[in-house]
Structures are given as structure tokens and as C-alpha cells.
C-alpha positions as CSV (number, residue, x, y, z in Angstrom):
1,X,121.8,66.8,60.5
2,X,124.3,67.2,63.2
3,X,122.6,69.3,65.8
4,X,124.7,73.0,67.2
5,X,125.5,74.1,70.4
6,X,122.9,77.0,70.9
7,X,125.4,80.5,71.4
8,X,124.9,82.9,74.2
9,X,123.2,86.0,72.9
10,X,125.5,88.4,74.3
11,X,129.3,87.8,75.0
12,X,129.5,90.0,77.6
13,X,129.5,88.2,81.1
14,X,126.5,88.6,83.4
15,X,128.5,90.6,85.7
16,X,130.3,93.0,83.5
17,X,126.8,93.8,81.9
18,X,125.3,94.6,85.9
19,X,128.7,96.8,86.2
20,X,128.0,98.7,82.6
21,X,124.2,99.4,83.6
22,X,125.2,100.4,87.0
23,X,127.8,102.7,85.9
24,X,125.1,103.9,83.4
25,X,122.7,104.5,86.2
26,X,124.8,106.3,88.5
27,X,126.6,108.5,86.2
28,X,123.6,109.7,85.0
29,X,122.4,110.2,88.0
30,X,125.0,112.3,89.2
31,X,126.2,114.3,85.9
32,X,122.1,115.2,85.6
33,X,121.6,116.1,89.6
34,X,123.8,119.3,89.5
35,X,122.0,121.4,86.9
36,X,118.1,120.0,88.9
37,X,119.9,120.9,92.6
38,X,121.3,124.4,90.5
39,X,117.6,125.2,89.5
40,X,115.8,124.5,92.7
41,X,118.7,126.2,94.5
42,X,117.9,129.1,92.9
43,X,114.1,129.0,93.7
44,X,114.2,128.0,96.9
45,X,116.4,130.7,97.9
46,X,114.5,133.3,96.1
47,X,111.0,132.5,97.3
48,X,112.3,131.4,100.9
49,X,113.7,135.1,100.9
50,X,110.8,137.1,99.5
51,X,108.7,134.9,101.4
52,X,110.4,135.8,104.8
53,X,111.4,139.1,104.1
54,X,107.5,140.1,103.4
55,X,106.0,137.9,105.6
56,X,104.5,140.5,107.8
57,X,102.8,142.2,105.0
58,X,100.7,138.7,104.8
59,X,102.0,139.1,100.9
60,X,104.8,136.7,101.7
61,X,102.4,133.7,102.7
62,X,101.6,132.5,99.2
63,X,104.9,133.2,98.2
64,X,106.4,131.0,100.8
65,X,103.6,128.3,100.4
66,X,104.3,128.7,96.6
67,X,108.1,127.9,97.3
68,X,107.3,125.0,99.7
69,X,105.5,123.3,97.0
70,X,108.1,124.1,94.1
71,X,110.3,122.1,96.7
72,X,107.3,119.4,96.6
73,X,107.7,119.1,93.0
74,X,112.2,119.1,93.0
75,X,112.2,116.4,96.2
76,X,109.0,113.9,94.2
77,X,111.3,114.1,91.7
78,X,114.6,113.2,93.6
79,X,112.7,110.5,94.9
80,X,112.0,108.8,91.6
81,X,115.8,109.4,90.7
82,X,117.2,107.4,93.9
83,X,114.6,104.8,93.7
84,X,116.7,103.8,90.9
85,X,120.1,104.2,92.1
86,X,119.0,102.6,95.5
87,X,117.3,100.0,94.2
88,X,114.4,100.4,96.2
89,X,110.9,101.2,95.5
90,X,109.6,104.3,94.9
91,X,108.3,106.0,98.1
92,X,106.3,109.5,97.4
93,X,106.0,111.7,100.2
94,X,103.5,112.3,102.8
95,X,102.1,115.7,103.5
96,X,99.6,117.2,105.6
97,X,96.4,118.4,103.6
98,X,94.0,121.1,104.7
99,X,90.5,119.9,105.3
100,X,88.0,120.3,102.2
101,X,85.7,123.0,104.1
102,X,88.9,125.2,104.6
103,X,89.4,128.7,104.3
104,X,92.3,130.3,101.5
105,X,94.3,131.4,104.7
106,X,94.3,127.8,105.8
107,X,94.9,126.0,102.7
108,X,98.2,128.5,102.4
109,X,98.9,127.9,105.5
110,X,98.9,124.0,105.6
111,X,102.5,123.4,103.7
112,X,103.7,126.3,106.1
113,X,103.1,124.2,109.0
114,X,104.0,120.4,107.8
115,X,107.4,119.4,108.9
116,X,107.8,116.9,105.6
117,X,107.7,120.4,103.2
118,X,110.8,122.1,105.3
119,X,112.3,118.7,104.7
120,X,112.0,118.9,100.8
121,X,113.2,123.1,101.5
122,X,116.4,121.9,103.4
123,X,117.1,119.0,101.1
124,X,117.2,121.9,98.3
125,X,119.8,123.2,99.9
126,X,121.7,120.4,101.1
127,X,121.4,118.5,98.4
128,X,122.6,121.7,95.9
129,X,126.6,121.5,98.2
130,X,126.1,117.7,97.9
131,X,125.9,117.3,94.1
132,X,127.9,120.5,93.4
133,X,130.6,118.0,95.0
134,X,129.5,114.9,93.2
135,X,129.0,116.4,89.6
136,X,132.5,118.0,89.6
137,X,134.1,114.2,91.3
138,X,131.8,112.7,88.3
139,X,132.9,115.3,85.6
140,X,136.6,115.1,86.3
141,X,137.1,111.1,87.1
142,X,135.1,111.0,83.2
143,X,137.4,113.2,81.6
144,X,140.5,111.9,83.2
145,X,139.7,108.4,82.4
146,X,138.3,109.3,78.6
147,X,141.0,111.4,77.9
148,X,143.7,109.5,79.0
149,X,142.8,106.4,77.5
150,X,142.1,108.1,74.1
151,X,145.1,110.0,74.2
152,X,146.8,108.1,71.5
153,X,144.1,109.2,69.4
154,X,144.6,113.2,69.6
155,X,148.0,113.4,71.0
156,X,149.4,114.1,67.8
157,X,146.6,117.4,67.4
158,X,148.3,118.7,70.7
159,X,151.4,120.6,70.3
160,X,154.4,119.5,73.2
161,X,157.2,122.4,74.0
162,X,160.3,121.3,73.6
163,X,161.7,121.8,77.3
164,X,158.7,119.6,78.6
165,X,159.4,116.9,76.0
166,X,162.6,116.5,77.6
167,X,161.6,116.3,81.4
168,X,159.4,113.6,80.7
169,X,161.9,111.5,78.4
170,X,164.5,111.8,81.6
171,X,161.2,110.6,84.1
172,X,160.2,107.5,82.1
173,X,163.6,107.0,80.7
174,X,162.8,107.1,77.4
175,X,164.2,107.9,73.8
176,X,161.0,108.8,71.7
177,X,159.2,111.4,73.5
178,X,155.8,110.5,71.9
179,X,155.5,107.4,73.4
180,X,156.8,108.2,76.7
181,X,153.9,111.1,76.7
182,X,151.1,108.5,75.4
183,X,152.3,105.5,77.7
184,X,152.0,108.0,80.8
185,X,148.7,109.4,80.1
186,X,146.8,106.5,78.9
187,X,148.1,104.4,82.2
188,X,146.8,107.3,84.1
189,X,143.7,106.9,82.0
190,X,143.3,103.5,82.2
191,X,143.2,104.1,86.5
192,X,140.8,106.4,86.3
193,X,138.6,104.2,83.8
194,X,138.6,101.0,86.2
195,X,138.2,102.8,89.2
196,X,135.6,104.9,87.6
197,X,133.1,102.5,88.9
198,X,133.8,102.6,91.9
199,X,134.1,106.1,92.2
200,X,130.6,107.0,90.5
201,X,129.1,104.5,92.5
202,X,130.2,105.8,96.0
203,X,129.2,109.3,95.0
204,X,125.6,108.8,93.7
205,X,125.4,106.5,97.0
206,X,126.5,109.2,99.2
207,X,124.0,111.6,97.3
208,X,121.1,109.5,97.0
209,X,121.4,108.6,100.6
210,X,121.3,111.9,101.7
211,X,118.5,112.9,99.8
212,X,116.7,109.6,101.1
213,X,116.7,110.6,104.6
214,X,115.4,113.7,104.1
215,X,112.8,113.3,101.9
216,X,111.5,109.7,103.0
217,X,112.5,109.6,106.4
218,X,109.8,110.7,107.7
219,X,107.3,108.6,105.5
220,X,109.3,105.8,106.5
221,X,108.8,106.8,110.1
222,X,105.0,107.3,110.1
223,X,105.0,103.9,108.2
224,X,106.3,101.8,111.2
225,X,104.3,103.7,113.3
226,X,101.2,103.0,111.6
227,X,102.4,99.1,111.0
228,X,102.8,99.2,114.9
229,X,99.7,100.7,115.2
230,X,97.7,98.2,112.8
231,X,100.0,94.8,114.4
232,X,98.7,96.4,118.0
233,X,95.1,96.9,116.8
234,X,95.7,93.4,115.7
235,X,97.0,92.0,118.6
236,X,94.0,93.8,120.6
237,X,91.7,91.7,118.5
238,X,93.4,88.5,118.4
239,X,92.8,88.9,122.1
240,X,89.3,90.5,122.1
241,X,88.5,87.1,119.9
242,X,90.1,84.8,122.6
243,X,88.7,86.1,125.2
244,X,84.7,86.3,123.3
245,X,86.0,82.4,122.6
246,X,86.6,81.6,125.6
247,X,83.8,83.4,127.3
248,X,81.5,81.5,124.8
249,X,83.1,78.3,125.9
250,X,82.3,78.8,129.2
251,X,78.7,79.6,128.1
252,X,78.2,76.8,126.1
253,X,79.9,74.6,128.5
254,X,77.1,75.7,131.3
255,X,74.4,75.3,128.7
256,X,75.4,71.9,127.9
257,X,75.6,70.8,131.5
258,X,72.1,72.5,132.3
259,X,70.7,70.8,129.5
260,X,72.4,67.2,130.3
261,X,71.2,67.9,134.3
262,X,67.7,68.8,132.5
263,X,67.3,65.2,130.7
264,X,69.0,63.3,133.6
265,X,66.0,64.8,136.1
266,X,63.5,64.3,133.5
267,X,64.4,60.9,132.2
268,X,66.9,58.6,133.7
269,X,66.6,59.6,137.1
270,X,62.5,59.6,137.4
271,X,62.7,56.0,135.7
272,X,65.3,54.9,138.8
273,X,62.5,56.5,140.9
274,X,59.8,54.3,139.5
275,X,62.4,51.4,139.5
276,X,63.1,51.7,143.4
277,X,59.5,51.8,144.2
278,X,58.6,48.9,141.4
279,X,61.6,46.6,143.6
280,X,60.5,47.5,147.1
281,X,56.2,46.4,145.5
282,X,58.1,43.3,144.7
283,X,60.3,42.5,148.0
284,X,56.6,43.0,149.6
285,X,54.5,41.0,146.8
286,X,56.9,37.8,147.3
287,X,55.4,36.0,150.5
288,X,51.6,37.5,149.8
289,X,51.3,37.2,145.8
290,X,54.1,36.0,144.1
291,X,52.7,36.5,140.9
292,X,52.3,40.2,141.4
293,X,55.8,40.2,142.3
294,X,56.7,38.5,139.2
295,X,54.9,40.9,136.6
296,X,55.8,44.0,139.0
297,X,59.8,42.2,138.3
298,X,59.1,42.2,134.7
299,X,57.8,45.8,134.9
300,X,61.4,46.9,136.8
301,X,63.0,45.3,134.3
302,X,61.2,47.0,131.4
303,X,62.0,50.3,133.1
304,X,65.4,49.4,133.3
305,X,66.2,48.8,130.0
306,X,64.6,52.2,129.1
307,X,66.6,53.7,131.5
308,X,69.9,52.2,129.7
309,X,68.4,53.2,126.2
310,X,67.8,56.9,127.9
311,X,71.6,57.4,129.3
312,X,73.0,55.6,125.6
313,X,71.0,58.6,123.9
314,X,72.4,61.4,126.7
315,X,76.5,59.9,125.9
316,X,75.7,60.0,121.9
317,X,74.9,63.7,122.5
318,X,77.8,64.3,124.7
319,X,80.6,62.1,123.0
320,X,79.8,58.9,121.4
321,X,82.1,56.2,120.9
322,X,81.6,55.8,116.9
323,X,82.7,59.5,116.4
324,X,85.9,58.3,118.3
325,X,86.4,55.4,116.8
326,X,85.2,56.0,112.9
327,X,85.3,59.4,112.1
328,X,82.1,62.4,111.9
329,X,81.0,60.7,108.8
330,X,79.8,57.7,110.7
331,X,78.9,59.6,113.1
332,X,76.5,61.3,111.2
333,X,75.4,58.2,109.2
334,X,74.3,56.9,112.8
335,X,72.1,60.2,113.4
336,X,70.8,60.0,109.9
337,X,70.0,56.2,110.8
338,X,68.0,57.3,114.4
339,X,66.1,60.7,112.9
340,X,62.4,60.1,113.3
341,X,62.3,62.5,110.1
342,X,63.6,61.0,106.7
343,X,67.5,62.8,106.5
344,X,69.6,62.4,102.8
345,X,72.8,62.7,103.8
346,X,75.2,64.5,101.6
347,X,78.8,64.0,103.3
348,X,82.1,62.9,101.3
349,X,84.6,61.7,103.8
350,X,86.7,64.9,104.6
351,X,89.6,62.4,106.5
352,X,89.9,62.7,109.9
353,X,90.0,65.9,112.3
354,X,90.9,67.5,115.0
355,X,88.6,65.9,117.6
356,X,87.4,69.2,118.7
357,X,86.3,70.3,115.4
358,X,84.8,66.8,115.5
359,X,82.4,66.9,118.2
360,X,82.0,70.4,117.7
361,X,80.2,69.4,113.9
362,X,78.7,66.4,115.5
363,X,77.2,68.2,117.8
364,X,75.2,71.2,115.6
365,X,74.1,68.1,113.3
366,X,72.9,66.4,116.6
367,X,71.1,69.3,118.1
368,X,69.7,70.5,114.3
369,X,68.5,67.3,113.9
370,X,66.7,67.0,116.9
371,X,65.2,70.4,116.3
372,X,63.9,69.2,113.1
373,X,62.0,66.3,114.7
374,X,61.3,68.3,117.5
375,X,59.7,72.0,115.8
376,X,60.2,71.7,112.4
377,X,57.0,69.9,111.1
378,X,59.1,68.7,108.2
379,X,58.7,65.6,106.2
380,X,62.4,65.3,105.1
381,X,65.7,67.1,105.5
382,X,69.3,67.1,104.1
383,X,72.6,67.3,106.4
384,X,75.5,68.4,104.4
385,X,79.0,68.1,105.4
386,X,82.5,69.4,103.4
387,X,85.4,70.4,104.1
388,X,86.4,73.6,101.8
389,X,90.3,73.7,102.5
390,X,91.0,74.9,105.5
391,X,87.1,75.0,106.9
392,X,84.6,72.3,107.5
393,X,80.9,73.4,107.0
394,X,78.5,71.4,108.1
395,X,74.7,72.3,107.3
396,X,70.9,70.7,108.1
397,X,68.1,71.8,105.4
398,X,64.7,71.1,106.4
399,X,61.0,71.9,104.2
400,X,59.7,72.6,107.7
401,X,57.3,75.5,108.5
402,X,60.6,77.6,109.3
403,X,60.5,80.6,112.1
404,X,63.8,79.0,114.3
405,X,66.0,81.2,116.0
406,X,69.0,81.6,117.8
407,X,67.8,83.4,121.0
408,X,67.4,82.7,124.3
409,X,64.9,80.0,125.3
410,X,64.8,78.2,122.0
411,X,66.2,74.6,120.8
412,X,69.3,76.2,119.1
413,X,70.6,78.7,121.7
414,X,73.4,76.9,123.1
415,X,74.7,75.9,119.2
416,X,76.2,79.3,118.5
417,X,78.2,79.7,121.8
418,X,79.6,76.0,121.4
419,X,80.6,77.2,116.8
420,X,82.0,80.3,118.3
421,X,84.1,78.7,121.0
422,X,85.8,76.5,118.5
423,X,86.5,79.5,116.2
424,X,83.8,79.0,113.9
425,X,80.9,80.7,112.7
426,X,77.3,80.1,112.9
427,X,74.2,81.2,110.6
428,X,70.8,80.6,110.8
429,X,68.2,81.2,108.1
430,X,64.6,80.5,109.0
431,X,61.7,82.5,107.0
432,X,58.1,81.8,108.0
433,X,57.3,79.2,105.9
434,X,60.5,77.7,105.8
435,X,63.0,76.0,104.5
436,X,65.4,75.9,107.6
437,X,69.0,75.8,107.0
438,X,71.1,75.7,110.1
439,X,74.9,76.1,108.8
440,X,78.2,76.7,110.8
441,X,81.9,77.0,109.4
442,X,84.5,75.5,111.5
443,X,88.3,76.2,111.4
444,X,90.1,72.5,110.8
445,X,94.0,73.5,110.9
């Protein structure tokens, strides 16, 4: 079966089909806009005038607030009309609203004193000279260009005086005086139909622009404004958050150095004590009792390989060279490896990071860990690492006898300064009884 090219399903060109609905749209727009300006012409000046003139007899107040919202009702309307010819989205109005515990006198008075409903007033009036314009451009470009081009159709209905038959056979040149009447009037039918477009276009523009900055002006206004408002309140807390980041930075940055100064004085440093005063025993054991010298040697020596393991176990907590070289899952592995307290470790490789965010995880697995050997009384734990798009969250669960916290003075004070520093989040759940579970979330782009 020979296979057939599939057929457009209209034969009408894309553009000419935007041209027909346009022309639909504006024309439509226009011819329907006078009798709508007509009628709200003729209530706005009604009401606006009863309302003034009997305004001191306090009468004229609902009257006026009742006109003011009959203009509501015309200009939410014109709004929906030029969303359409604009092509834009439909934008209602904003207007000021009485609070709920207000009096009568109040709520009449509210539309009375928003600028927006004088708007919608004014654009009544405006908008009645405008259209009055546009409907009778609209109405007589129509009828020119309908019956011109149709005039072949009717001409014959029509009848033609003699002396006028003749003028225009001598203009056109022309024997028949039919067809110099129909050639004349449907070329100046045919002008008016192509430039119809054009024309019904500019005029609904012209309208619909009008009635645009009137009646969303000032929504659009108080729009930007409040975008300015919201992109300064966000720029405020962009830098409220840089600054709490960097303050915490600062603060875990002290911490950390307390600490490390803490396990330096407690550890390495009394061992090279001990060492100094095991070496100086010796220099004086030599000549007297060389074999004391020898085991108080042997006793230095001990002390100094301590002292080596000590100052390996302060860099692993500071930066160790297998996060650097392998990656945090290693890393971890290797804590896992050292934990005096059995640890499953749960941690698909999420590919490498930024090193910050690195040492940053490292780190609160680290100092978890070392809490759970440390306070937790636990028998085993789980560290948990994953990376959940743009976030890494790393997490320590132990069946300890719970009751950590984050405060001052305990194991895991200087963890939330160090999350929050690098952007992240820290949480801390610790019941009496337990379980622990130590998590942070960590930003990795």
C-alpha cells in the first residue's frame, strides 16, 4: 500500500490565522467598549454628582461610596478585556479595605479615601472620550471596507442619477457606468479591508493602553515596591546569615584551637616533660649504673613513641592525610576501624567534595564518635553518610543511655558552630535512655 503525505489540517497559513484572531480580538474589543464606557459614563456622572452635590447632608457618602464601587466593578472588568488584547496576564486591582472591627462610617468611608477607586472614577471618564473615538474609527473603517468590497453584490438595489453617472464615467474614463461605479468602490473597499488590521489594531492598543495605566498602574507600582521590599529583606538576610556564619566560624575556630591546646598540655607535651627528665636520669645513670641508664633509655623511648601515637591522633582530628588523599569515605572507614565501640558503617561513596564540606563531615563523625566511646555507654553504633542532591548528611546512631546535648561545657558544643559555619545545619536528638542520633546537613554545591 503506497503510504500518503499526511495534509495540513487547515490551509490557512499560521500567520494569516494570528492576523484573523487578532483582528477578531480587537474588533471586538473596540465595537463592544463604547456601549460598557456609555453605561458607566452615565453612572459615574450621576452618582459622582448626587454624591457631591449632597455631601454635606452626610446622605451623599454612600452614594459616592456606592459610585466608587460601581467603577470597581466597570474598571475589573476593563481589566479582563485588555488582558486579552495586551496579551498580558490578568492583573485585578488593589484597594484599600476597612479593618474588620470598623464602624459603618468607616467602611463607607474607605473607597472615599483610596487613591486606586478615583483611578477606576477617572478611567470612566477618560476612557468613555477614548472609545467614543475608537468605536466610531472601528464602525466606519468596517463599513467602508464591507461595503465597498461587497458592492458588486447590491449595487444593482441602489438607484444612480443620471448627472452623477456621467461625472464618474468622465473621472475613470469609462464607457459602462456600472462598472466604473463598482471598480471605484470596491478598490476603495478593498483599502479599507487590508488596512483594517492595522487600523483596529492601533485603536484597541491605544484604548487598552490607556485604560492599563490607570487601572493597573498603580498595582504594578506597589508590586515593585513590594518585590524591592522582599529582594531587600532578602538581601538583609543573606547578610544576617553571613555574618552568623562567619561569627560561628570564628567560634568554632577558637573552640577547636582551645581544645587542640587542651590535648597538647595534657598529652604530648607532659610525655616530652617525662621524656626530658627520663634523658637527663640517664646522662647521670651512665658512669654510676649503666644498667639503669639502659632501662631508664628504654623507658624514654617508650614514651616517645606514645608521644608520636598522641600527636598522629591530634592531626587525624585536625586534617588527616587519607581524607586528602582518598576521599571522606575512607576517612570514615579509618574512624570506624579505630572506635573502641563496634560502628556499622552505612556510607555509599558520594564522589568527591569540596574539601570544606569534607573536613567539615569528617569532623562531626570524628567528634560523635569519640563522644560515643567517651559518654554514651553504648555497645554499638551506626555512622551514616549520603549525599541527597545538593546536601550531604552525615549521621552517628548510638543504643547508648542518651541525655547529650549541644550546650556549653559538653562533648558536642563546638560541632554546631563548625555545621553552621559551613552553611549547614545541625540536630541533636538524645532522650534519657537513648538512642543518640547526632545528624548535620551540609550544603555540597
Amino acid at each position: 500500500m503506497t503510504p500518503t503525505a499526511s495534509l495540513p489540517t487547515s490551509a490557512e497559513p499560521p500567520a494569516v490565522r494570528r492576523l484573523i484572531n487578532q483582528l477578531g480580538i480587537d474588533s471586538a474589543y473596540l465595537l463592544t467598549g463604547f456601549p460598557i464606557a456609555l453605561a458607566g459614563f452615565v453612572v459615574f456622572v450621576t452618582g459622582f454628582s448626587l454624591g457631591v452635590g449632597m455631601f454635606i447632608t452626610l446622605a451623599g457618602i454612600p452614594i459616592l461610596t456606592a459610585t466608587l464601587f460601581a467603577a470597581r466593578g466597570f474598571a475589573e472588568l476593563e481589566r479582563w478585556r485588555i488582558s486579552r488584547v495586551l496579551d498580558v496576564p490578568h492583573v485585578g486591582g488593589t484597594y484599600k479595605r476597612a479593618a474588620r472591627d470598623a464602624g459603618v462610617w468607616r467602611r463607607l468611608f474607605a473607597p472615599i479615601a483610596d487613591g486606586q477607586s478615583w483611578l477606576d472614577l477617572l478611567h470612566g471618564v477618560i476612557g468613555f472620550i477614548v472609545a467614543t473615538v475608537t468605536w466610531s474609527i472601528a464602525v466606519g473603517w468596517w463599513a467602508a471596507a464591507v461595503g465597498g468590497t461587497l458592492t458588486v453584490v447590491y449595487d444593482w438595489t441602489i438607484p444612480h442619477p443620471p448627472h452623477k453617472v456621467d461625472s464618474l464615467n468622465e473621472l475613470l474614463g469609462m464607457g459602462d457606468s456600472t462598472t466604473a461605479r463598482v471598480t471605484l468602490y470596491t478598490a476603495i473597499g478593498l483599502f479599507f479591508l487590508l488596512t483594517l488590521p492595522i487600523v483596529t489594531r492601533l485603536c484597541a492598543q491605544l484604548q487598552a493602553s490607556i485604560a492599563k495605566a490607570l487601572l493597573t498602574g498603580m498595582t504594578d507600582l506597589r508590586a515593585r515596591i513590594a518585590g524591592l521590599e522582599r529582594a531587600n529583606a532578602a538581601a538583609e538576610a543573606a547578610t544576617a546569615t553571613a555574618r552568623s556564619q562567619r561569627s560561628a566560624a570564628v567560634s568554632a575556630e577558637s573552640t577547636a584551637l582551645r581544645r587542640l591546646e587542651r590535648d597538647i598540655h595534657d598529652g604530648p607535651q607532659q610525655r616530652l616533660v617525662r621524656l626530658a627528665m627520663d634523658l637527663g636520669r640517664a646522662e647521670h645513670q651512665l658512669d654510676t649504673d649503666p644498667e639503669a641508664a639502659r632501662r631508664t633509655v628504654a623507658e624514654a623511648l617508650l614514651q616517645t613513641r606514645e608521644t608520636l601515637d598522641e600527636l598522629r591522633a591530634l592531626s587525624r582530628g585536625i586534617a588527616p592525610p587519607i581524607l586528602v588523599d582518598r576521599g571522606l569515605v575512607a576517612a570514615v572507614a579509618a574512624l570506624a576501624g579505630r572506635s573502641t565501640v563496634p560502628v556499622e558503617l552505612d556510607a555509599p561513596d558520594p564522589g568527591r567534595l569540596d574539601p570544606s564540606v569534607e573536613s567539615t563531615a569528617y569532623f562531626v563523625l570524628a567528634e560523635a564518635l569519640t563522644n560515643v566511646a567517651k559518654h554514651s555507654r553504648a555497645d554499638e553504633c551506626q555512622a551514616i553518610v549520603r549525599r541527597d542532591n545538593d546536601h550531604l548528611l552525615v549521621s552517628v546512631v548510638d543504643n547508648g543511655v542518651g541525655g547529650a546535648e549541644l550546650s556549653k561545657g559538653h562533648g558536642l558544643a563546638g560541632l554546631a558552630d563548625r555545621v553552621h559555619a559551613a552553611g549547614g545545619e545541625l540536630t541533636l536528638t538524645s532522650p534519657p535512655g537513648g538512642p543518640t542520633v547526632v545528624s548535620a546537613r551540609l550544603p555540597c554545591q
